[in-house]
BADOLUM-199272 format. One record per residue (C-alpha): residue number from 1; x, y, z. Coordinates in Angstrom, 1 decimal, padded with zeros to 4 digits, m for minus. Layout:
SITE  num  x  y  z
SITE  NUM  X  Y  Z
...
END
This chain:
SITE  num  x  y  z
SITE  1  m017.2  010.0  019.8
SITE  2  m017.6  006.8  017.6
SITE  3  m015.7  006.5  014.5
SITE  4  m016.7  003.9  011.6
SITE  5  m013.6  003.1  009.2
SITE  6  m014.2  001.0  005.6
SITE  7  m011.3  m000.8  004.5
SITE  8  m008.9  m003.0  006.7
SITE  9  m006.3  m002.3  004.6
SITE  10  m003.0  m000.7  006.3
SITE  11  m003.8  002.9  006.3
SITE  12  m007.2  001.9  008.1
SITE  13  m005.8  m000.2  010.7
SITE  14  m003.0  001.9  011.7
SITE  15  m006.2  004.9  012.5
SITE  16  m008.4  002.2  014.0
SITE  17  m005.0  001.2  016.0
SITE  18  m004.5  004.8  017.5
SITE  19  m008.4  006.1  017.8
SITE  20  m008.2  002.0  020.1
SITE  21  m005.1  003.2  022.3
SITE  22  m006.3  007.1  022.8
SITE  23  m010.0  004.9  024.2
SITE  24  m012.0  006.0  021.3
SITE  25  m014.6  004.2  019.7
SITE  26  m014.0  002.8  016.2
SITE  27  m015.1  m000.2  014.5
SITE  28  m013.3  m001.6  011.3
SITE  29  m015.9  m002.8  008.2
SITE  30  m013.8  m004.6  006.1
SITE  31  m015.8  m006.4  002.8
SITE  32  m013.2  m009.4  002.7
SITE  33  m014.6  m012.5  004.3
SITE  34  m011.1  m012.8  006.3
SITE  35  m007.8  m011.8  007.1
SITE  36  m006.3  m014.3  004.3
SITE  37  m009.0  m013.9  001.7
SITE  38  m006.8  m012.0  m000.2
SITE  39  m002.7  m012.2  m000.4
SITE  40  m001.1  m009.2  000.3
SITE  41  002.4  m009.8  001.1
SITE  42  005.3  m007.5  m001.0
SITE  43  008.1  m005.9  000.1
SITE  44  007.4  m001.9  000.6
SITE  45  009.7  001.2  001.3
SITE  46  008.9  002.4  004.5
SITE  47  010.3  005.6  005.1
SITE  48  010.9  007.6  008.0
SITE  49  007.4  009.3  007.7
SITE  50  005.7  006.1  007.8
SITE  51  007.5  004.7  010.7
SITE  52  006.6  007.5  012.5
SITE  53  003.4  007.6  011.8
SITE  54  002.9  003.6  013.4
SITE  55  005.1  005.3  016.2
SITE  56  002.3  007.7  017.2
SITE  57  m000.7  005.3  016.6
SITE  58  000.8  001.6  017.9
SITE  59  001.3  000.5  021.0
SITE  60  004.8  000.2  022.1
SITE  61  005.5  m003.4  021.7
SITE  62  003.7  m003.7  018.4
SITE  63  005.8  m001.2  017.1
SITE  64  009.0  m003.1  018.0
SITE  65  007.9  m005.8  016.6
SITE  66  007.7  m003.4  013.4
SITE  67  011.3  m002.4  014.0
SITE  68  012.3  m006.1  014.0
SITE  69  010.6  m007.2  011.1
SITE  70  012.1  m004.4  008.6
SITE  71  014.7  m005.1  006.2
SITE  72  017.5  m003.1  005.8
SITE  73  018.3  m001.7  001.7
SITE  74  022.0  m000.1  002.0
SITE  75  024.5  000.6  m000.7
SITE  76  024.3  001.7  m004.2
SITE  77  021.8  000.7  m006.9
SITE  78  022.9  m000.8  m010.0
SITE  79  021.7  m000.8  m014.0
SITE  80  022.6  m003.7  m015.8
SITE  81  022.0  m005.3  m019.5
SITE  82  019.9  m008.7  m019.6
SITE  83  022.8  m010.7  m019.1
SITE  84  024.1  m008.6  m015.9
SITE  85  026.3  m006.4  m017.8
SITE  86  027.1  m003.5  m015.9
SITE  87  025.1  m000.4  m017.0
SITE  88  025.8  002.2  m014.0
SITE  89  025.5  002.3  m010.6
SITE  90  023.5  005.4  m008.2
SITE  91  024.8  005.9  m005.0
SITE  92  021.4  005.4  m002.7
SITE  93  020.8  007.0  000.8
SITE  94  019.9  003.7  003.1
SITE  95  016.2  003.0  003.3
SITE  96  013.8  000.3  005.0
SITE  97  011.8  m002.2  003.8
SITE  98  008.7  m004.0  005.3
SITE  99  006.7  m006.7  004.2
SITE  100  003.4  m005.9  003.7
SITE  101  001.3  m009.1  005.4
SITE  102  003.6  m009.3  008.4
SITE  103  003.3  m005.6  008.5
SITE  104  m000.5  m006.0  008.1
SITE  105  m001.0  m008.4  010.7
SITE  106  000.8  m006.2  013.0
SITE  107  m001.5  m003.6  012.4
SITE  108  m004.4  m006.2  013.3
SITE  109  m002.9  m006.9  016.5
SITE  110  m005.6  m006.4  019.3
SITE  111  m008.6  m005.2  017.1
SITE  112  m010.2  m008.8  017.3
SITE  113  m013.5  m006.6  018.8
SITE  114  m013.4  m004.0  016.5
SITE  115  m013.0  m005.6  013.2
SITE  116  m016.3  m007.2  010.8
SITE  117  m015.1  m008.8  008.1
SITE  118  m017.6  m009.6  005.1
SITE  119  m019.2  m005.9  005.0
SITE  120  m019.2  m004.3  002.2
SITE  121  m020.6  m000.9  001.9
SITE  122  m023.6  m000.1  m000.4
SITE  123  m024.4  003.7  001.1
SITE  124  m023.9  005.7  004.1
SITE  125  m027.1  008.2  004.6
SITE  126  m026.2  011.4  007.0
SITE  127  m029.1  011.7  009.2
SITE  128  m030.4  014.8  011.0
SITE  129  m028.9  014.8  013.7
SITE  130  m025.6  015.0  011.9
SITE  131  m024.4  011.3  012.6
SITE  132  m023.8  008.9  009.3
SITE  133  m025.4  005.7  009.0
SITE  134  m023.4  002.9  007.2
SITE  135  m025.2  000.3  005.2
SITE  136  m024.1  m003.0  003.9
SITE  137  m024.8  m005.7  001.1
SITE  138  m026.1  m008.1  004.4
SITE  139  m028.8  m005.6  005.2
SITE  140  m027.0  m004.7  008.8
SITE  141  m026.2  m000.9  009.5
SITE  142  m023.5  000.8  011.2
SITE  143  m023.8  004.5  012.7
SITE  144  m021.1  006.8  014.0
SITE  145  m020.1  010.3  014.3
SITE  146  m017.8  009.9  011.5
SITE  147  m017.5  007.9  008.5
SITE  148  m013.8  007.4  007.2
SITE  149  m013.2  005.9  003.6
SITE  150  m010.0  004.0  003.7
SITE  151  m011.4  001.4  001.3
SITE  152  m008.6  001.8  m001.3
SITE  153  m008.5  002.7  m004.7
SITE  154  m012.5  001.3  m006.0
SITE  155  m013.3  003.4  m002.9
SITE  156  m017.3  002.4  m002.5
SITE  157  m017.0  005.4  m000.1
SITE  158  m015.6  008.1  m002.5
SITE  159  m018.0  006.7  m005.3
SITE  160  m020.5  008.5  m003.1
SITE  161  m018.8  011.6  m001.5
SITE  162  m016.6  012.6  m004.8
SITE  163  m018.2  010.3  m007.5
SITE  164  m015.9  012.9  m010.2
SITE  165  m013.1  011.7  m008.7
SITE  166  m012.3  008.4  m010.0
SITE  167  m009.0  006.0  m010.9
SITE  168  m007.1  007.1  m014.0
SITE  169  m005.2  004.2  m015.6
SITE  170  m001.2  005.0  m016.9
SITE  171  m001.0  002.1  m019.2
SITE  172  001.5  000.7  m017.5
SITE  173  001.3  m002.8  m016.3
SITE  174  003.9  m005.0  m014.0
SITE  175  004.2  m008.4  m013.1
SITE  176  004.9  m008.8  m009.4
SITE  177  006.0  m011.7  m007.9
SITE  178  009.2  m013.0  m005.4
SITE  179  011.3  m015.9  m004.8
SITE  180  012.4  m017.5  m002.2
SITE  181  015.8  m015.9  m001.0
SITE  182  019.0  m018.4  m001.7
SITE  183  022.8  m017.7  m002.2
SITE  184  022.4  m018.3  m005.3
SITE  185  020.1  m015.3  m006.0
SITE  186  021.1  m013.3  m003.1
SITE  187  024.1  m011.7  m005.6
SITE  188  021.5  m010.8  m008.3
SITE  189  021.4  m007.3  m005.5
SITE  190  024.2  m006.7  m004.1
SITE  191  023.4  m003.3  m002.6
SITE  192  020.0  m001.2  m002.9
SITE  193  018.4  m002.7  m006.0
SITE  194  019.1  m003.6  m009.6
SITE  195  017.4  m002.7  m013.0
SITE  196  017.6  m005.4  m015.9
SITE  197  017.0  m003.0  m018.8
SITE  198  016.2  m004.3  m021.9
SITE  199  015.0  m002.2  m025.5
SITE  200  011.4  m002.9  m024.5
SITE  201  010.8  m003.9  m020.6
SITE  202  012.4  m003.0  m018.0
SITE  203  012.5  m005.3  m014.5
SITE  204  013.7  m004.1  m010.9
SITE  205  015.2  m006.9  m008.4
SITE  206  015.1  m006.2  m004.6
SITE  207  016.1  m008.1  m001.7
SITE  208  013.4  m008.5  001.7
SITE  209  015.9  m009.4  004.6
SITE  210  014.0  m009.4  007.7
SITE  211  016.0  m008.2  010.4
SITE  212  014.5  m010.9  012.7
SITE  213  012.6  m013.9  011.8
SITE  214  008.7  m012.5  012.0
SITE  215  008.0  m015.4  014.3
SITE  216  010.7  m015.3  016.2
SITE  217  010.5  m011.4  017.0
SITE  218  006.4  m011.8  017.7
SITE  219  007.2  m014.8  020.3
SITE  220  009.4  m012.4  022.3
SITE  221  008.4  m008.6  021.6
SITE  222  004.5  m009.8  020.9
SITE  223  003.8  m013.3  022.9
SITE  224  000.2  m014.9  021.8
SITE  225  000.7  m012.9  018.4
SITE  226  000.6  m015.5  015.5
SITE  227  002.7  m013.7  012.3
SITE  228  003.1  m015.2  009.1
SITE  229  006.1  m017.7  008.8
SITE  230  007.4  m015.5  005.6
SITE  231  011.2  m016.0  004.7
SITE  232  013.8  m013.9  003.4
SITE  233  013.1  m013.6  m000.2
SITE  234  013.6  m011.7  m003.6
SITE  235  010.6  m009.4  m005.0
SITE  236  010.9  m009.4  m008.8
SITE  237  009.0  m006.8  m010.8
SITE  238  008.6  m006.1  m014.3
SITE  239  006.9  m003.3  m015.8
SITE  240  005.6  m002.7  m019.2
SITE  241  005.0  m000.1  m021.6
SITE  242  001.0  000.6  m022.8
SITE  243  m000.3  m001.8  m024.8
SITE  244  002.7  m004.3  m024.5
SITE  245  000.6  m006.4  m021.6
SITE  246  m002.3  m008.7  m021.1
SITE  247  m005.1  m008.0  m019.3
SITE  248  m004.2  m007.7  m015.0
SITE  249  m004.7  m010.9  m013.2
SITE  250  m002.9  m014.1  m011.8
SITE  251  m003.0  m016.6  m015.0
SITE  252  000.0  m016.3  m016.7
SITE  253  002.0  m013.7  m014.8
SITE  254  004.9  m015.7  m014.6
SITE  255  004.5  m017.1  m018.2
SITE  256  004.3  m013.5  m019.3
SITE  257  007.6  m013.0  m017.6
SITE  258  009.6  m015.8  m018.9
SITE  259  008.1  m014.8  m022.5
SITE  260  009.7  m011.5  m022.1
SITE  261  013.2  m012.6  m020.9
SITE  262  013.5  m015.3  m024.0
SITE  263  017.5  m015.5  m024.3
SITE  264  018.2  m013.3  m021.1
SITE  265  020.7  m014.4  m018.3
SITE  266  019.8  m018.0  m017.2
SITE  267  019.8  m016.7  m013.9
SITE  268  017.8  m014.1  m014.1
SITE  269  015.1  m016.7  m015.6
SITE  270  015.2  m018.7  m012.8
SITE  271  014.7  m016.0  m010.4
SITE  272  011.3  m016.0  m012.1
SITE  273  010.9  m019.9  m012.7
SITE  274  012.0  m020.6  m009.1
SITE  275  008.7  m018.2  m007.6
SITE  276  005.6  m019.1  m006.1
SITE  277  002.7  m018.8  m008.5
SITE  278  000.3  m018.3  m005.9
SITE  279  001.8  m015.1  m005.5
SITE  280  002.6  m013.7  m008.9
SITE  281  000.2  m011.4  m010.5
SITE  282  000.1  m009.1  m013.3
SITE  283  m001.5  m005.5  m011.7
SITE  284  m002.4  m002.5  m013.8
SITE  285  m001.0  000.8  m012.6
SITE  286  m003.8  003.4  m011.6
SITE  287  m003.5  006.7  m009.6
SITE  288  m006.5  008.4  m008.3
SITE  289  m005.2  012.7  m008.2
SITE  290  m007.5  014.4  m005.6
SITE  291  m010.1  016.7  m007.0
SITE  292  m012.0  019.6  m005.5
SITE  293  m012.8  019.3  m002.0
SITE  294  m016.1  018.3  m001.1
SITE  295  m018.7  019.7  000.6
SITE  296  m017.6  019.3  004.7
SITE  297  m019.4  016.8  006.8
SITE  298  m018.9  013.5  008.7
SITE  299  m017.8  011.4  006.0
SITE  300  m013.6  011.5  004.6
SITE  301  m011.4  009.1  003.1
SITE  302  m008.4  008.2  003.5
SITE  303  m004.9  006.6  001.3
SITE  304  m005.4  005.2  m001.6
SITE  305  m009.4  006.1  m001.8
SITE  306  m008.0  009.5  m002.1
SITE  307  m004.6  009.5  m003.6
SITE  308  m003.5  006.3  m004.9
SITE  309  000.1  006.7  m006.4
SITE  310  002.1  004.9  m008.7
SITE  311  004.0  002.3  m006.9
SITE  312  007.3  003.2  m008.4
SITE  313  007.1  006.5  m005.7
SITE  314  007.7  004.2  m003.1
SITE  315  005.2  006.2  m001.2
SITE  316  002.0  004.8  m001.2
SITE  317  001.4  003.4  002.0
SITE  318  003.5  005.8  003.3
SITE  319  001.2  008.5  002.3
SITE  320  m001.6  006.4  003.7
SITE  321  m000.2  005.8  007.0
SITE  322  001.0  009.8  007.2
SITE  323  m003.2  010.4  006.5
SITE  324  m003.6  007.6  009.6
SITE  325  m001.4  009.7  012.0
SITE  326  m002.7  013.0  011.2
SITE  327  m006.4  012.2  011.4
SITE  328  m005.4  010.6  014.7
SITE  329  m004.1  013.4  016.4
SITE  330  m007.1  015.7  015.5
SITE  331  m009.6  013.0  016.3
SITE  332  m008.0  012.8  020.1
SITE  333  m008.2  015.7  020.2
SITE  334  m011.7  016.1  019.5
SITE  335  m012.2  013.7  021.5
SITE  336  m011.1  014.8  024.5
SITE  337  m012.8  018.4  023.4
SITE  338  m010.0  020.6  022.7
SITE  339  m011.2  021.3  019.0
SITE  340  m014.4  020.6  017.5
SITE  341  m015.3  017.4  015.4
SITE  342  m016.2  019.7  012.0
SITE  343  m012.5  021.8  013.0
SITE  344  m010.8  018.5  013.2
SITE  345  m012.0  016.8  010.2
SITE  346  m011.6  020.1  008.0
SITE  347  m007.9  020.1  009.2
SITE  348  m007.8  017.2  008.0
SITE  349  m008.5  017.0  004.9
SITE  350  m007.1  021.0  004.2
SITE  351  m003.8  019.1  005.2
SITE  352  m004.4  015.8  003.4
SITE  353  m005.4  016.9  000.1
SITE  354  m002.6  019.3  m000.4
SITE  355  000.4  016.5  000.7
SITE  356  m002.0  013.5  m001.0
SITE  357  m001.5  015.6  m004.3
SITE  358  002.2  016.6  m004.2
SITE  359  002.5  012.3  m003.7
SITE  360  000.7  011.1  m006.8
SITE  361  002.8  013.9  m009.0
SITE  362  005.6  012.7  m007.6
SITE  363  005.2  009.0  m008.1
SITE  364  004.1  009.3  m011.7
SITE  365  007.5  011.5  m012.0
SITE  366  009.2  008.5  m010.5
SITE  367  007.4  006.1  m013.0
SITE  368  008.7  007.3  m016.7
SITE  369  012.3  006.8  m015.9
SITE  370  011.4  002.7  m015.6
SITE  371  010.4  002.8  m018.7
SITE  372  012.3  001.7  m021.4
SITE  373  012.1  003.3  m024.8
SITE  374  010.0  006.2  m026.1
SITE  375  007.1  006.5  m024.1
SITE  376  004.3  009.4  m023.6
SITE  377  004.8  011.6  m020.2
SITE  378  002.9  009.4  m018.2
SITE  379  000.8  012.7  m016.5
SITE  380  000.1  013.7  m019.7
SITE  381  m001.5  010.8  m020.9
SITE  382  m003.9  009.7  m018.5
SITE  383  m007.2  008.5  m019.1
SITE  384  m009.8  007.9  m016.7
SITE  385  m010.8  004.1  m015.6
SITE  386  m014.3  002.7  m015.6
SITE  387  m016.1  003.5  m012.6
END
């Protein structure tokens, strides 16, 4: 059996990871030109379903290398004023943390032979024989027994297998960015989180305190494994009602930021002022809700192609890596001809579709309390993006 997966994002490489360790076939088309094309390095809840899903599809040293690299988010979360006036505090089961280009570069780990950057997909054709054939802007072709779309939100892949389905914008916009982690700021979150709420924005302060130095924990759990030298640090985010934001991009997040905390706690300013701009953005909120299942065959997708969620859920890439894990254990076993290819995929996506659903509801749930002010229920008021 030879699987083709779009999109080295992480619910991609953590299949590609697991199909590689069960001695399946799989090759990795990724459209970036490289592994640092693009920065992709915030801090991410990752709960206990997503650690076990890199449990089952690792191998055993990358995932203590995980383990080291997670941060640890214990004791309550607090609401304050913009000038740090106590608002209420939430008591907070503990939860973990990881950082999403160490985490990412775990997952790349060992796939040196199986991954081809600079492809992006134009079509796939099913052929007669019931294989897919993968084409690219560079003319080359790819063919496997299955196709898997894990090529995120603008999925090129579910643009052709479920073109109704398509990205629904919230409104909602949030400037993302973190500082590097000092004394000085480390007291902005003294336990789980803290909310600055204001009349009309609202901004959440989190702490990513790696357990072990990435570096450090990759030289002994990992040798020969080069991770990103990525501190301790502070992920700020502010979100913003509809229509209160400029248009998504990197000019000007932080400016937008500062604008909007004229005359708030000086040191909640410098958290922002003190940032690197490289990695501050502006980012439009978008949710893709699975539609009606499409006709059964040898192409599916995967994470965010199917179900992207609103990132106030905190379950995202937890979602994705839960799809990795399942379509894993159905793909060995295809593999090794305990079920059939069709029976696996169709449990698949039976399985997927109904969970994938239940996680987008819930994160748009999760989003309207952020939200300062009057706002419209956020599922209520979706309207679908351009294609």
């Amino acid at each position: 059996m030879r699987v083709i997966v779009i999109g080295a994002g992480l619910g991609g490489l953590c299949l590609a990871q697991g199909l590689r360790r069960a001695g399946v076939d799989v090759t990795v088309h990724e459209k970036d030109p490289g592994v640092t094309a693009r920065f992709q390095g915030f801090r991410i809840g990752l709960a206990e379903q997503g650690r076990a899903a890199l449990r089952g599809c690792l191998p055993e040293d990358l995932y203590s290398l995980v383990e080291a690299t997670l941060g640890d988010m214990t004791g309550p979360a607090r609401a304050v004023d913009p000038w740090l006036r106590p608002l209420g505090e939430y008591p907070m089961e503990g939860a973990t943390a990881a950082d999403r280009h160490v985490l990412r570069h775990i997952l790349l780990a060992g796939l040196d032979g199986a991954l081809c950057f600079g492809k992006e997909l134009t079509d796939y054709h099913v052929r007669s024989d019931g294989r897919v054939e993968a084409r690219f802007t560079d003319g080359t072709t790819d063919t496997a027994d299955l196709l898997v779309g894990a090529d995120g939100i603008n999925s090129a892949v579910r643009a052709r297998l479920a073109p109704d389905v398509r990205p629904h914008d919230t409104g909602v916009r949030f400037v993302i960015g973190r500082t590097p982690l000092t004394d000085r700021f480390a007291g902005l979150v003294p336990g789980f989180g803290t909310r600055v709420v204001d009349r009309d924005v609202s901004m959440l302060l989190g702490l990513m305190r790696f357990r072990r130095p990435p570096r450090g924990a990759a030289a002994e759990l990992a040798p020969g494994l080069a991770l990103p030298g990525t501190a301790d640090y502070l992920r700020w985010a502010m979100l913003l009602p509809p229509g209160q934001a400029p248009e998504p991009g990197r000019d000007g997040a932080q400016q937008t930021v500062l604008a909007r905390t004229e005359g708030w706690h000086p040191e909640v300013r410098a958290v922002v002022e003190a940032a690197d701009p490289d990695n501050s953005t502006l980012l439009s909120i978008r949710v893709v809700r699975p539609g009606p299942r499409w006709l059964l065959g040898p192409v599916t997708l995967l994470g965010d192609a199917i179900h992207a969620t609103s990132p106030s859920g905190g379950n995202g890439a937890n979602t994705a890596l839960r799809d990795a894990d399942l379509l894993r254990s159905l793909l060995v076993d295809a593999h090794a001809g305990r079920r059939t290819l069709p029976d696996a995929v169709d449990a698949y996506e039976r399985r997927m579709l109904r969970y994938g659903a239940e996680a987008v509801e819930h994160s748009l749930a999760a989003l309207g309390p952020f939200l300062p002010g009057p706002f419209l229920p956020i599922s209520d008021s979706l309207a679908p993006s351009q294609p």
